[in-house]
C-alpha positions in Angstrom: 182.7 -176.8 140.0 185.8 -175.7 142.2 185.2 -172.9 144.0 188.5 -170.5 144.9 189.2 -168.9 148.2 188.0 -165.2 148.5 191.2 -164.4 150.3 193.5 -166.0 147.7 192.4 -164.1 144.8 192.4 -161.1 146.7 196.3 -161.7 147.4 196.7 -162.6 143.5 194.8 -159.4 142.4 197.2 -157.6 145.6 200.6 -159.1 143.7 199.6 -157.9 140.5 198.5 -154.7 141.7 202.1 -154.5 142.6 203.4 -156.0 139.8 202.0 -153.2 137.5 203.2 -150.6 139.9 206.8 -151.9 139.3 206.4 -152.0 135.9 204.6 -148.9 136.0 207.6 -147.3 137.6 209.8 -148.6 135.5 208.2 -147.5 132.4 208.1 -144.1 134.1 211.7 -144.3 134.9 212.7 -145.2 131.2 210.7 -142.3 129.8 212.6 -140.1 131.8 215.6 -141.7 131.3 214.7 -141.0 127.4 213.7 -137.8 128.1 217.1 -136.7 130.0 219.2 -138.3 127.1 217.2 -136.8 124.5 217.4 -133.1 126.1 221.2 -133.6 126.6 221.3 -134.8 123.0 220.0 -131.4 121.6 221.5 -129.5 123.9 225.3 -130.9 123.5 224.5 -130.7 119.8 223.3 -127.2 119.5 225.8 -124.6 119.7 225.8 -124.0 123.9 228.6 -123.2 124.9 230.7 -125.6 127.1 229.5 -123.6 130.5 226.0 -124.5 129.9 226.2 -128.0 128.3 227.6 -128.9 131.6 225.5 -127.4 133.4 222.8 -129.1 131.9 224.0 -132.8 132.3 224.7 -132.1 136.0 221.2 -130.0 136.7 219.6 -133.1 135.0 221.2 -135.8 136.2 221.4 -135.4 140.5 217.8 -135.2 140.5 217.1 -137.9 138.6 219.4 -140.1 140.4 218.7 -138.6 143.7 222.4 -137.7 144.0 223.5 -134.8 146.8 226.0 -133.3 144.2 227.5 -134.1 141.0 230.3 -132.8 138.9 232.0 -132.8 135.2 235.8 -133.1 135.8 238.0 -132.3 132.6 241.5 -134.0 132.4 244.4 -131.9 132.1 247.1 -134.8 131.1 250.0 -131.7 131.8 249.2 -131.5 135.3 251.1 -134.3 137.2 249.3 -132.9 140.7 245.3 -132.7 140.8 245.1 -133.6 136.6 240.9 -133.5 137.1 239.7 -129.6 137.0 236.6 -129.4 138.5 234.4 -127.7 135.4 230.6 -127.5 136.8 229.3 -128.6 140.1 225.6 -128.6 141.1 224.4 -129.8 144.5 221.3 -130.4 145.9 220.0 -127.0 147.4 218.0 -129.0 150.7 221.6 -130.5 152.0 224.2 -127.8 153.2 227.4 -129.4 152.3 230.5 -128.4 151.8 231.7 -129.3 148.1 232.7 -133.1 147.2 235.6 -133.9 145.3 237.6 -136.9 144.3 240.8 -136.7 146.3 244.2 -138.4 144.9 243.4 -142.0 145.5 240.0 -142.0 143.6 241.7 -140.0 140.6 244.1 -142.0 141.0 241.9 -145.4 140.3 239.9 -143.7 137.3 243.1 -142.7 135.7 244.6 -146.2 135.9 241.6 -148.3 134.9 239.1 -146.0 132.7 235.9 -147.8 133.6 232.7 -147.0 136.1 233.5 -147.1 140.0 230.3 -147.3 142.0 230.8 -147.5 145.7 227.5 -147.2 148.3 229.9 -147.3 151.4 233.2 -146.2 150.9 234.2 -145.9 154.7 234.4 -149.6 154.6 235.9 -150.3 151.2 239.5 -151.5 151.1 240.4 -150.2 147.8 240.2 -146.6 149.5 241.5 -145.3 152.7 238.9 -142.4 153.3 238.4 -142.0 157.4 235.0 -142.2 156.7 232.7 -140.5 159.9 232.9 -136.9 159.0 229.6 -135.3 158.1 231.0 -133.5 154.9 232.3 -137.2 153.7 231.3 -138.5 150.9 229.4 -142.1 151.9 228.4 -143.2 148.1 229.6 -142.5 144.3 229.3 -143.1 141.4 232.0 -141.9 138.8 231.8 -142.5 135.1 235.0 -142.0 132.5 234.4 -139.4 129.1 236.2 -140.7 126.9 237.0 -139.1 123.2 238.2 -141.4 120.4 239.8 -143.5 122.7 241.4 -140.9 125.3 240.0 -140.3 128.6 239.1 -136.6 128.3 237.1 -136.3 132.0 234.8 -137.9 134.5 231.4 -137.5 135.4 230.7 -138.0 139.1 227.5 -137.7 141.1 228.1 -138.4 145.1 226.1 -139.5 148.2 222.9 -141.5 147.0 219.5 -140.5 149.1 218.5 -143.7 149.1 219.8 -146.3 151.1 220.2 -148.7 148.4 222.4 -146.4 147.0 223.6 -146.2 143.4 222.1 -148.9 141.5 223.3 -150.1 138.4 220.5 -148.6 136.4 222.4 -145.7 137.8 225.4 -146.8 136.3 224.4 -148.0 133.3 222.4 -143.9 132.5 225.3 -141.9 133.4 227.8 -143.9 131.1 225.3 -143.2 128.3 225.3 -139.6 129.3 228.9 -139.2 129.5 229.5 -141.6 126.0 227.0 -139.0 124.1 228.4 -136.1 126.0 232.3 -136.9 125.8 233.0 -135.8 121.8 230.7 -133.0 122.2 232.4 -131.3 125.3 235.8 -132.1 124.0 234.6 -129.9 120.7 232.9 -126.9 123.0 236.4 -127.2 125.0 238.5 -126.8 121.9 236.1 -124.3 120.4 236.4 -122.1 123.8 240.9 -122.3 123.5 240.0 -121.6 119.9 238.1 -118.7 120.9 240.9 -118.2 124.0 243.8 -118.0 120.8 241.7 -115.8 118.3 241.6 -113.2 121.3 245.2 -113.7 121.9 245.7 -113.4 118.4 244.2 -110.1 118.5 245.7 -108.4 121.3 249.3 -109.3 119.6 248.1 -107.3 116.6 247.1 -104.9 117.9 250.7 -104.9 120.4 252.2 -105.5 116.8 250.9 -102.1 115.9 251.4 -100.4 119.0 255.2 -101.6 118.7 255.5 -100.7 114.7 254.1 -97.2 115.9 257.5 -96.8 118.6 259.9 -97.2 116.1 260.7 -94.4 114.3 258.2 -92.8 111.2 261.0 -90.9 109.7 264.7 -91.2 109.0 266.6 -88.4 109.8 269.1 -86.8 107.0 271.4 -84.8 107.9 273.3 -82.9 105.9 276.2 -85.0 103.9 275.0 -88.6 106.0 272.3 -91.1 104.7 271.0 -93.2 107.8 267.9 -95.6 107.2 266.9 -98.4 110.1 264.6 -101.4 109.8 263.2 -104.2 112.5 262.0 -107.3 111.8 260.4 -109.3 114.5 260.3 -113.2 114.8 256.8 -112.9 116.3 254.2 -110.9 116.1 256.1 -108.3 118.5 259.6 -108.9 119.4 262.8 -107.3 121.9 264.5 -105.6 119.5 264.4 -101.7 118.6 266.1 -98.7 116.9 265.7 -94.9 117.4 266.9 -91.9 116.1 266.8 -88.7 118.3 267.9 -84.9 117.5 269.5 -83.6 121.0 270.7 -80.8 119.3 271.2 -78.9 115.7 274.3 -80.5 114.6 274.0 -83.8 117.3 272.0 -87.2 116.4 271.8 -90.0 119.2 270.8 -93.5 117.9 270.4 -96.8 119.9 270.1 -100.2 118.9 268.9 -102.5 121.7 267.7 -106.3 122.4 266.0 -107.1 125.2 266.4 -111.1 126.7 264.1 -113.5 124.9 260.7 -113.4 122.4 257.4 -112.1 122.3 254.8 -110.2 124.4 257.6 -109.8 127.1 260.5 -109.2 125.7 258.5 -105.9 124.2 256.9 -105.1 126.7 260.6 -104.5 128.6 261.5 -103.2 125.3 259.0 -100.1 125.5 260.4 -99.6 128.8 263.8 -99.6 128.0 262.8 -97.0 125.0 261.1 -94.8 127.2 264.1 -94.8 129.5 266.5 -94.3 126.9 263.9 -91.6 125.7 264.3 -89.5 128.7 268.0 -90.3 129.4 269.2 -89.1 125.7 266.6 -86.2 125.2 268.0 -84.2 128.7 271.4 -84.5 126.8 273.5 -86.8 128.8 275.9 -88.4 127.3 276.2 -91.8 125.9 277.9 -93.3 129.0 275.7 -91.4 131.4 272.6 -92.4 130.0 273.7 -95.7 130.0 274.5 -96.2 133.3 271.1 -94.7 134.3 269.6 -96.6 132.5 271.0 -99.7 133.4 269.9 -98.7 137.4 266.5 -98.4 136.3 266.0 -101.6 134.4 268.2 -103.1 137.2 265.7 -102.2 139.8 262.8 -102.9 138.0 263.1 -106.4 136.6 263.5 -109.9 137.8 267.5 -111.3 137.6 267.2 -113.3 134.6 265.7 -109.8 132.6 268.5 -107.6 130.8 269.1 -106.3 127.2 271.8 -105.4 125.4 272.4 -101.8 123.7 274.3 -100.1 121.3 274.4 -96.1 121.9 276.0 -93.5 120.2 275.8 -89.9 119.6 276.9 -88.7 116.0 278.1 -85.0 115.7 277.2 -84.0 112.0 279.3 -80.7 112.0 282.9 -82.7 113.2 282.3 -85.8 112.3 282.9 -87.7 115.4 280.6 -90.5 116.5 280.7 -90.8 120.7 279.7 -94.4 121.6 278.9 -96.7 124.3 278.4 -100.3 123.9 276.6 -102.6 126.7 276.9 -106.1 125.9 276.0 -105.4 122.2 277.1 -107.4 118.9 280.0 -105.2 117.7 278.8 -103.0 115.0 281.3 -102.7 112.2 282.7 -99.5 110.7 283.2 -100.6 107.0 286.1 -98.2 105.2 288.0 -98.8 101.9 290.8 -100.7 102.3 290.8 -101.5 105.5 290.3 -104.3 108.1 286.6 -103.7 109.5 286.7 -102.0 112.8 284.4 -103.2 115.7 283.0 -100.8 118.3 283.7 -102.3 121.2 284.3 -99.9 123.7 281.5 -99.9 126.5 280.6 -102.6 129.1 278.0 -105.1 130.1 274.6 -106.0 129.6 272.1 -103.5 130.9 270.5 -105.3 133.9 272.8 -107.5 134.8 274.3 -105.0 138.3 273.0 -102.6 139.7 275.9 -100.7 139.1 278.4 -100.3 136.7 280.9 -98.1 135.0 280.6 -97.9 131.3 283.5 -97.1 129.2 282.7 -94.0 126.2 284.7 -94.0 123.0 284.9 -92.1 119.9 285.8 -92.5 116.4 285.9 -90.0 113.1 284.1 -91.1 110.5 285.5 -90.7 107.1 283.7 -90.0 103.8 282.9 -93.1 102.1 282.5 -95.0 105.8 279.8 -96.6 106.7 278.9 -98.4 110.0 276.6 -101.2 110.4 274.9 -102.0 113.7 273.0 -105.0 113.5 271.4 -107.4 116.2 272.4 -111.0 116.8 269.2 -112.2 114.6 271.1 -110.8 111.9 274.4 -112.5 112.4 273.2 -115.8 114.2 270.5 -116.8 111.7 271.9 -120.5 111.0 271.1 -122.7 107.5 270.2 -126.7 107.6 273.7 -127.0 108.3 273.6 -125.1 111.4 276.1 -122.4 109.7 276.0 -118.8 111.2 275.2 -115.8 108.7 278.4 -114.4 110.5 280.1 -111.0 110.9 282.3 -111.8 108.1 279.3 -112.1 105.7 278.2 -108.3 106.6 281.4 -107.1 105.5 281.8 -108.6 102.8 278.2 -107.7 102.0 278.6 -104.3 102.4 282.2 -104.1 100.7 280.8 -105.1 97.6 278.0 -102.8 97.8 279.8 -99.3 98.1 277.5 -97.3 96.1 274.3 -98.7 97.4 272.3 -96.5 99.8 272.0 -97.1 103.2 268.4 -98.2 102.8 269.3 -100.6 99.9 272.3 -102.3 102.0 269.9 -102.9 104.9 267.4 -105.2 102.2 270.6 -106.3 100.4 271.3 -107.7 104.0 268.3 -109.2 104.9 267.9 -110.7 101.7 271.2 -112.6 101.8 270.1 -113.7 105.5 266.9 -115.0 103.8 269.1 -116.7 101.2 271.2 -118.2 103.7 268.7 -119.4 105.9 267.0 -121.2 102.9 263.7 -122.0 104.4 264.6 -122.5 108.2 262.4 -120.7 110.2 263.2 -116.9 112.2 264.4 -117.8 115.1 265.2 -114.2 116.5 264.1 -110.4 115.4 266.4 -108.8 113.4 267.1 -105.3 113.6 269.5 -103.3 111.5 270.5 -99.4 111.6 272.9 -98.1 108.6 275.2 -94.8 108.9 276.9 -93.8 105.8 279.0 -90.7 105.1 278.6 -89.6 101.8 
């Protein structure tokens, strides 16, 4: 019977000891590997929101692959400079170091070839030109793509291994999981959260909207023997264009028409200003040339270059019959009479904004019973069909010559209407603003 050395078997029983530990470890490994995927799987799938998924892949995963830091990067495609925006970051609490990031060579390399880049001693590797030696450097990473149907939507980066080994590709092959079952899901929370960002939006331009509708006026005045009426109809939510009516005195009615430089949230946000300031200017009974020039200071002084508006202002007196105008830069309004050519108020000067200083030229004109004048912004004669064909100036006159006995009210819809009909289907492009003076 052979007999087998003591100290062999003790070495064979040693190896297998060891054996099992590896395996051991390895099944323990895997189980929390499992258990990391499965708690990101329920989290990304519950409805977190995008902060705290993140949060969760990063607090899970630099532990588990004994990583100083790690970090979700979005992609922002529109940004040629720095196009990864750091998201999350979590760092292990025992090192004090400054904050890793990828600079422009490493984005640079995952932007260009989409796939895992693990490095355990990036000082020495050619690809990369780091100056490696200083203590906040990054010595190892390991950065994995997100990608969404195709598109590279982020990275997933964990940096400076503890072990010497460094990143293994165990590593790699765990964190492309995470990112692959976390990419479609963090692209939805992102989109949700711009959702959310544009709903909120959405509801401050209401309630602007409303703010705006309230500035205009809430009543038309009527004096005795005129019928005025005035309407605005913005191309957004809020828009640059306004009318107002104000009594300076028993038998005197100013009125303005104005339209401030471009669309929007800014536009009427300068327009409220300019109203307030025209407010002030008309209610302390200067006159139309005065407050202009005042005016035209303050919004000088107060905006950038490319900011100005134009204006319409006039001051009707109800007793004589004698409109006193000023025009700054404004489409010409037309005074419509019976048989004969349209006259165009041109008498004023330029834009408000555009110097500092300027002399504004005042005008007047009688109006006659029967007349009626027509101030209109640009939306109004500028709205263009498919065939890129202006509504023109000519078309309000016509408009409103063949309409004599319609009210002033009626002629602005009658207008508007037409506009509508000649724009068939192309979209606003501009507010449209209309005021209506008739003499009965």
């Amino acid at each position: 019977m052979e007999r087998k050395d003591p100290e062999s078997g003790g070495k064979d029983l040693l190896e297998e000891n060891r054996r099992l530990g590896r395996e051991n470890l390895r099944l323990q490994r895997a189980v929390e590997e499992l258990g990391i995927l499965n708690e990101i799987a329920i989290a990304i799938n519950s409805t977190l929101a995008l902060e705290k998924i993140l949060d969760l892949i990063t607090q899970r995963c630099v532990p588990h692959l004994r990583a100083e830091q790690g970090a979700v990067l979005l992609l922002e495609e529109h940004k040629e400079e720095r196009p990864f925006q750091t998201l999350c970051r979590v760092g292990d609490t025992s090192h004090k170091r400054l904050p890793f990031r990828l600079d422009d060579q490493l984005a640079g390399w995952m932007l260009r070839y989409r796939s895992p880049l693990r490095i355990n001693d990036l000082g020495s590797d050619p690809r990369f030109a780091t100056g490696a030696g200083d203590i906040f450097s990054v010595h190892s990473l390991l950065c994995v793509p997100m990608v969404c149907k195709g598109r590279m939507t982020g990275l997933l980066a964990v940096f400076n291994k503890k072990a010497e080994a460094g990143f293994s590709e165990d590593d790699q092959r765990l964190l492309s999981i995470i990112a692959s079952e976390s990419a479609q899901v963090i692209e939805n929370a992102r989109l949700a959260e711009k959702e959310k960002t544009l709903l909120r939006v959405q509801e401050e331009l209401n309630l602007a909207r409303d703010i705006q509708g309230n500035l205009l006026p809430k009543e038309t005045p009527r004096p005795a023997g005129y019928d005025i009426a005035g309407k605005s109809v913005p191309a957004k939510e809020v828009g640059g264009d306004y009318y107002d009516f104000l009594a300076v005195e028993e038998n005197r009615l100013a009125f303005c028409l104005g339209d401030v430089s471009g669309k929007g949230l800014p536009a009427a946000l300068l327009m409220a200003n300019l109203q307030a300031a025209i407010r002030g200017q008309a209610l302390a009974g200067t006159s139309p040339t005065s407050c202009l020039e005042k005016v035209n200071t303050l919004l000088f002084r107060s905006t950038s270059p490319e900011k100005f508006a134009t204006m319409f202002f006039g001051c009707l007196d109800t007793l004589d019959h004698v409109l006193h105008y000023c025009n700054a830069g404004h489409n010409y309004p037309l005074l419509i009479r019976d048989g004969v050519k349209p006259l165009r108020l041109s008498a004023g000067g330029l834009a408000l904004g555009c110097l500092e200083s300027f002399p504004f030229e005042e005008a007047t004109v009688e109006l006659l019973p029967g007349d009626r004048l027509i101030v209109f912004s640009d939306g109004i004669s500028e709205a263009v069909n498919h065939a890129d064909e202006e509504f023109s100036e000519a078309r309000i006159s016509e408009l409103v010559a063949a309409n004599r006995d319609a009210s002033a009210a009626e002629l602005i819809e009658k207008i508007l209407q037409e506009v509508s009909r000649h724009a068939a289907g192309q979209p606003q492009m501009d507010d449209m603003t209309l005021v209506v003076v008739r003499r009965e």
